[in-house]
N, CA, C and O atoms as CSV, one atom per row, in Angstrom:
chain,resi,resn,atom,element,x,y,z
A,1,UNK,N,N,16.983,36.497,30.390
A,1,UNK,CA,C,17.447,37.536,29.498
A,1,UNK,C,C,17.247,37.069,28.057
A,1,UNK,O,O,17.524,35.942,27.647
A,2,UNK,N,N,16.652,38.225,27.228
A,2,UNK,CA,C,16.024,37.670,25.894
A,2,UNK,C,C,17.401,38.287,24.898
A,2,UNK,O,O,17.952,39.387,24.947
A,3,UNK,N,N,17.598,37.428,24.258
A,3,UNK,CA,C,18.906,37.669,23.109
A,3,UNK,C,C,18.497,38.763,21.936
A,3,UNK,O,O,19.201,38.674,20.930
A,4,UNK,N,N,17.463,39.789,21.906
A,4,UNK,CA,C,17.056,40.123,20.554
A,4,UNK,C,C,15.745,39.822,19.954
A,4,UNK,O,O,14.754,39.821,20.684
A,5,UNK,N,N,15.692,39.692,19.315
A,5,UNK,CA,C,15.027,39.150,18.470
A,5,UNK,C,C,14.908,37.669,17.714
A,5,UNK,O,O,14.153,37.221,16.851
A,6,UNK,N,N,16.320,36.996,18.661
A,6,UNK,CA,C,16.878,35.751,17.526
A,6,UNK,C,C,15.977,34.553,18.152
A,6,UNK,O,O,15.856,33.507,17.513
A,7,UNK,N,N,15.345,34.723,19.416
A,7,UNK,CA,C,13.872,33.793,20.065
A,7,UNK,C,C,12.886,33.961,18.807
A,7,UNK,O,O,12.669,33.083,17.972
A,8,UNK,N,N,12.516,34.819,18.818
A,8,UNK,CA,C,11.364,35.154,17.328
A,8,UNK,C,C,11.708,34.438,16.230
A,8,UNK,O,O,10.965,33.513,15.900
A,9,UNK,N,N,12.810,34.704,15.511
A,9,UNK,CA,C,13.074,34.572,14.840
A,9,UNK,C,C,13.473,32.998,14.400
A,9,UNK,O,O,13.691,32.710,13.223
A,10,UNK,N,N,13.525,32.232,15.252
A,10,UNK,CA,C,13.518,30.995,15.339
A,10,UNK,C,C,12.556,30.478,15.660
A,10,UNK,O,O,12.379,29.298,15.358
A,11,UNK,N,N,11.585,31.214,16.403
A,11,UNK,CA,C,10.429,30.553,16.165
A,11,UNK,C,C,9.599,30.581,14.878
A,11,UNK,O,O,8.968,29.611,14.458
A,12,UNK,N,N,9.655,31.734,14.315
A,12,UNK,CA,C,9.177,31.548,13.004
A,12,UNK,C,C,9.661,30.880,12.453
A,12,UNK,O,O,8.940,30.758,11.462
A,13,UNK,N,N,10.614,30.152,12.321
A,13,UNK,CA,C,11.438,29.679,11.353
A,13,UNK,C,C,10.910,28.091,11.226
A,13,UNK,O,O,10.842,27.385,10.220
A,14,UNK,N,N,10.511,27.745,12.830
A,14,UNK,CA,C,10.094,26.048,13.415
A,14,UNK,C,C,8.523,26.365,12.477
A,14,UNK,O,O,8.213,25.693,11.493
A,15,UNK,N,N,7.783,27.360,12.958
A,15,UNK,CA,C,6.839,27.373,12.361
A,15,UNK,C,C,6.826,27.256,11.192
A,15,UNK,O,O,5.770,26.741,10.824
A,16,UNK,N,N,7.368,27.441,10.547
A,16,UNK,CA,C,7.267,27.401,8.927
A,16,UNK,C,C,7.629,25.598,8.879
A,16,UNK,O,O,6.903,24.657,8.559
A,17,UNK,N,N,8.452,25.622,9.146
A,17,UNK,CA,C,9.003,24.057,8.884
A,17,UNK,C,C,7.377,22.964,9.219
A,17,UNK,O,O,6.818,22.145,8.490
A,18,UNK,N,N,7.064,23.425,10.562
A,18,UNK,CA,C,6.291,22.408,10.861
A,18,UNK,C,C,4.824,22.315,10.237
A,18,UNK,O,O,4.152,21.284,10.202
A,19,UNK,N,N,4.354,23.849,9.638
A,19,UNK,CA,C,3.406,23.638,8.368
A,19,UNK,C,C,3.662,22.974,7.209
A,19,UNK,O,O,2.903,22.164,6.677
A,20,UNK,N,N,4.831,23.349,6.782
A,20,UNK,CA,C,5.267,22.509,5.564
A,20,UNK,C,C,5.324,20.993,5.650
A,20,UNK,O,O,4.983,20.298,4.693
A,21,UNK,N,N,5.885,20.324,7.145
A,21,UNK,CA,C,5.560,19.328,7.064
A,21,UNK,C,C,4.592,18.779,7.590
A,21,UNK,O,O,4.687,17.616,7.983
A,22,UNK,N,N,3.626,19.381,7.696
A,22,UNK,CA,C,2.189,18.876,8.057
A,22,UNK,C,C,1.475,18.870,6.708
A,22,UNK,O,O,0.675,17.943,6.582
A,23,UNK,N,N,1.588,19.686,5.696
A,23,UNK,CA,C,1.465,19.603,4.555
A,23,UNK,C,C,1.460,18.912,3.509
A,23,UNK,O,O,0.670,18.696,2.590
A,24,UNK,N,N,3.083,18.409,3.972
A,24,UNK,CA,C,3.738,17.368,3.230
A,24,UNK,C,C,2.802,15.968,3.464
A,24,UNK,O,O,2.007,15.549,2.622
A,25,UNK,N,N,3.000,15.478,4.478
A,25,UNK,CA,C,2.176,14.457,4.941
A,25,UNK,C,C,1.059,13.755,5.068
A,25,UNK,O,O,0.947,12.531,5.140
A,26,UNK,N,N,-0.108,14.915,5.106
A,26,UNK,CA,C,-1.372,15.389,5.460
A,26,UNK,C,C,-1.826,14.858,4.170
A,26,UNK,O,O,-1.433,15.208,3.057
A,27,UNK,N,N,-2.751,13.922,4.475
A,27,UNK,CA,C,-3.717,13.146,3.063
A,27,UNK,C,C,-5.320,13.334,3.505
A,27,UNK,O,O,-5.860,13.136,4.593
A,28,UNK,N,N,-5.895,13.822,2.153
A,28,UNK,CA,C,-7.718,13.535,2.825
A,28,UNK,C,C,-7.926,12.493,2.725
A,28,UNK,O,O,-7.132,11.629,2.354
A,29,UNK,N,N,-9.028,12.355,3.033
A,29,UNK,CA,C,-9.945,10.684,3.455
A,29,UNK,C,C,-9.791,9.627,2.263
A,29,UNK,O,O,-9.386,8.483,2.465
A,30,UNK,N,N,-10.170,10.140,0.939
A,30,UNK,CA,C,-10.002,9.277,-0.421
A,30,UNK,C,C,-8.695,9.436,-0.372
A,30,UNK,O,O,-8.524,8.570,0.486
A,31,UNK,N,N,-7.676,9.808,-0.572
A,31,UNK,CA,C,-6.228,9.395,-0.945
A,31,UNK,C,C,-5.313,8.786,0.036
A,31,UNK,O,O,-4.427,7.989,-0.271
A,32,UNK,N,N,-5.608,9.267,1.431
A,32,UNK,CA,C,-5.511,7.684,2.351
A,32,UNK,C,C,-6.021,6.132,2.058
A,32,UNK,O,O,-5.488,5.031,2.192
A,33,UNK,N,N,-7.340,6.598,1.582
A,33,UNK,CA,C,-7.713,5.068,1.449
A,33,UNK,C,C,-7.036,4.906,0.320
A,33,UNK,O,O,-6.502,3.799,0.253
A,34,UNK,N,N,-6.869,5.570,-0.551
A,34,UNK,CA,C,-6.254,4.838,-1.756
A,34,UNK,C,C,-4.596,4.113,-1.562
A,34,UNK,O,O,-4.036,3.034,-1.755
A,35,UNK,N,N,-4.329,5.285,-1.128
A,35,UNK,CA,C,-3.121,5.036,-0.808
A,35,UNK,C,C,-2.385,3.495,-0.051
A,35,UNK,O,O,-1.304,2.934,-0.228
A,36,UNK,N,N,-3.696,3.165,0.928
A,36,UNK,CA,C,-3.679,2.326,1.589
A,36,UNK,C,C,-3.982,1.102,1.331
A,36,UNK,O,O,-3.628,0.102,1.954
A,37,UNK,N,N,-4.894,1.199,0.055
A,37,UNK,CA,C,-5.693,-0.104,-1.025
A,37,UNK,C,C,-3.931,-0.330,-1.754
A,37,UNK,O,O,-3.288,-1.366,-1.588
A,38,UNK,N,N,-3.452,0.805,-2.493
A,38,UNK,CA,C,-2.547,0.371,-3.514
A,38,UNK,C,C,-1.394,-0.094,-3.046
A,38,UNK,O,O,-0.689,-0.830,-3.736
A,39,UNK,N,N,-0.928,0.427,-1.313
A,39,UNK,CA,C,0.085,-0.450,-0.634
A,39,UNK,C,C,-0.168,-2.027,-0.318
A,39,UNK,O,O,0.757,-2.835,-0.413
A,40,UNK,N,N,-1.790,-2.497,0.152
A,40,UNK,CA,C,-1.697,-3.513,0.563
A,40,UNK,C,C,-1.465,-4.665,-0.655
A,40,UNK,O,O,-1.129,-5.849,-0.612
A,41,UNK,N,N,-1.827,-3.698,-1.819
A,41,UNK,CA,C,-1.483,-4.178,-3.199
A,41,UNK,C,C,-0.174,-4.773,-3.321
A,41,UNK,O,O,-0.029,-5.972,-3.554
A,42,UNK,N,N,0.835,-3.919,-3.160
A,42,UNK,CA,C,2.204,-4.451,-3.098
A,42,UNK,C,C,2.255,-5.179,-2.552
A,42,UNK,O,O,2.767,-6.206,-2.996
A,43,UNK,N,N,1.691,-5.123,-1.046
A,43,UNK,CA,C,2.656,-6.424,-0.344
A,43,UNK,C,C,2.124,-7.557,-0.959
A,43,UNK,O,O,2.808,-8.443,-1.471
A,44,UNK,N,N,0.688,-7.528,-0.904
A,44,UNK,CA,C,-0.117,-9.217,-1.519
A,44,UNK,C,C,1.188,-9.689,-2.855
A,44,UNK,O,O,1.742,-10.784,-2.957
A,45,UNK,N,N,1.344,-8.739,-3.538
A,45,UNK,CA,C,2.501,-9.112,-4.745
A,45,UNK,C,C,3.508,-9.620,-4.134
A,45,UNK,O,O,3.722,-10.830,-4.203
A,46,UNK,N,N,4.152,-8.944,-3.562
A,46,UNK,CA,C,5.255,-9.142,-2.526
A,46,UNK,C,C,5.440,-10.902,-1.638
A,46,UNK,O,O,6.395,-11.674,-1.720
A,47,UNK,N,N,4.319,-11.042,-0.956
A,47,UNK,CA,C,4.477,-12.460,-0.193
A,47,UNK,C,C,4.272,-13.098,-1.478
A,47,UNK,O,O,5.133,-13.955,-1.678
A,48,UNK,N,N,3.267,-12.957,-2.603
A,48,UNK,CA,C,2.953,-13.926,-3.592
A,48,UNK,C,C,4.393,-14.395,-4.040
A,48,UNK,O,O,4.713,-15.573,-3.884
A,49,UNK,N,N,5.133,-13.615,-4.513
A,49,UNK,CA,C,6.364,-13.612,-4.967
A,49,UNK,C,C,7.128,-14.705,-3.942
A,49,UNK,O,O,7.577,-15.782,-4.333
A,50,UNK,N,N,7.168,-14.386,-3.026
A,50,UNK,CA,C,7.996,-14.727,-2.296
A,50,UNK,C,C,7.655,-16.318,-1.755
A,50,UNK,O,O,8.459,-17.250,-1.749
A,51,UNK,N,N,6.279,-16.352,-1.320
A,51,UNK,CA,C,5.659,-17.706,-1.380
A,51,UNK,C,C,6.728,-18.622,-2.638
A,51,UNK,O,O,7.732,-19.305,-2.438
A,52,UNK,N,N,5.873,-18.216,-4.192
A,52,UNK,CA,C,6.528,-18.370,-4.918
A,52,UNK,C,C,8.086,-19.004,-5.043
A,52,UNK,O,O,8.434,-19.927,-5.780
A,53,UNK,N,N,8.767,-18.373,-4.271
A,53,UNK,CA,C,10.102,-18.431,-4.686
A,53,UNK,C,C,10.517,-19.346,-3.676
A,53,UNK,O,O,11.190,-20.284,-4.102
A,54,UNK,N,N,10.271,-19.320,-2.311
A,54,UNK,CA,C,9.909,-20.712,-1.427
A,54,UNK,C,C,9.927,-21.740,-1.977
A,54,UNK,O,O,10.985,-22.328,-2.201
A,55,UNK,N,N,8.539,-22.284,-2.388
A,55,UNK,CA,C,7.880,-23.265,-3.191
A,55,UNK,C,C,8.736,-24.086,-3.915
A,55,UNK,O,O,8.861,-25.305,-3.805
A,56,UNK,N,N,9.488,-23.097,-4.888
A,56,UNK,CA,C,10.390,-23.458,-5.804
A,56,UNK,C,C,11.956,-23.624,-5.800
A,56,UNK,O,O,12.845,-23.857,-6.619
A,57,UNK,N,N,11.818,-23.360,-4.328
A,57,UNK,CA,C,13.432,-23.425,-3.499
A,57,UNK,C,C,13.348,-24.774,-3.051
A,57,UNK,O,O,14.308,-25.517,-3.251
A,58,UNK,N,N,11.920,-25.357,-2.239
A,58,UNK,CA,C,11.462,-26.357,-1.492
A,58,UNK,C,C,11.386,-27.826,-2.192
A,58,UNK,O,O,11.463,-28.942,-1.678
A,59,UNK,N,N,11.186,-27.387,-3.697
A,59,UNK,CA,C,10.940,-28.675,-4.603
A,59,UNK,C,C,12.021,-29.008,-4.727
A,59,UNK,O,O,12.326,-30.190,-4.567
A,60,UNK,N,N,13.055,-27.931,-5.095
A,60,UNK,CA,C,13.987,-28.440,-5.514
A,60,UNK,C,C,15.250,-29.010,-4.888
A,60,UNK,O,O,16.154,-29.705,-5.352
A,61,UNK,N,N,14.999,-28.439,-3.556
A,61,UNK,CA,C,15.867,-29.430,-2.495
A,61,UNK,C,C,16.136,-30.707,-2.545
A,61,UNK,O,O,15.662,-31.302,-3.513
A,62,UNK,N,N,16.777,-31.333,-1.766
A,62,UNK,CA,C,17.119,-32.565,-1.713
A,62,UNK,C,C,16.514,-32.968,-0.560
A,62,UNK,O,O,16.423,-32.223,0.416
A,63,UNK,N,N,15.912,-34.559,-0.599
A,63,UNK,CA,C,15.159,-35.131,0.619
A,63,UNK,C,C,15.896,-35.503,1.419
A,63,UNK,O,O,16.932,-35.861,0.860
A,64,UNK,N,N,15.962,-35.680,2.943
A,64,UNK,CA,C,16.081,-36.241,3.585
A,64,UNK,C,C,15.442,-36.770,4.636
A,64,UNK,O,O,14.742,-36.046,5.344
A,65,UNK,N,N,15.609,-38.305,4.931
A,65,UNK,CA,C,15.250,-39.360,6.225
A,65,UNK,C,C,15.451,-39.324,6.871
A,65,UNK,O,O,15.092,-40.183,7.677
C-alpha cells in the first residue's frame, strides 16, 4: 500500500541530495592531480617537520649505558 505521494516525494528529495553531492566531490582529471601534487606537498612538510623535531628531541636527551 502506497502512502500518497510521500514515496515520490522522497525520492526526489534523495535525488537531489545525491547530485549535489556528487557535485560536491566530483574533480576533473587536472584538479585531481593537482589536488593530489599539493597534498603530497603537505605531508613531505609534515614528516620533514616532524623528522625535525625528533632529531632535536634525540640530541638532546640524555645517554645511557
Amino acid at each position: 500500500m502506497t502512502r500518497g505521494n510521500q514515496r515520490d516525494k522522497a525520492r526526489e528529495k534523495n535525488q537531489k541530495l545525491a547530485a549535489k553531492k556528487k557535485t560536491a566531490t566530483s574533480l576533473s582529471g587536472a584538479a585531481f592531480q593537482q589536488k593530489k601534487e599539493d597534498d603530497a606537498e603537505i605531508m613531505r612538510r609534515k614528516q620533514a617537520a616532524n623528522a625535525a623535531k625528533k632529531a632535536a628531541a634525540g640530541a638532546d636527551a640524555p645517554k645511557m649505558k
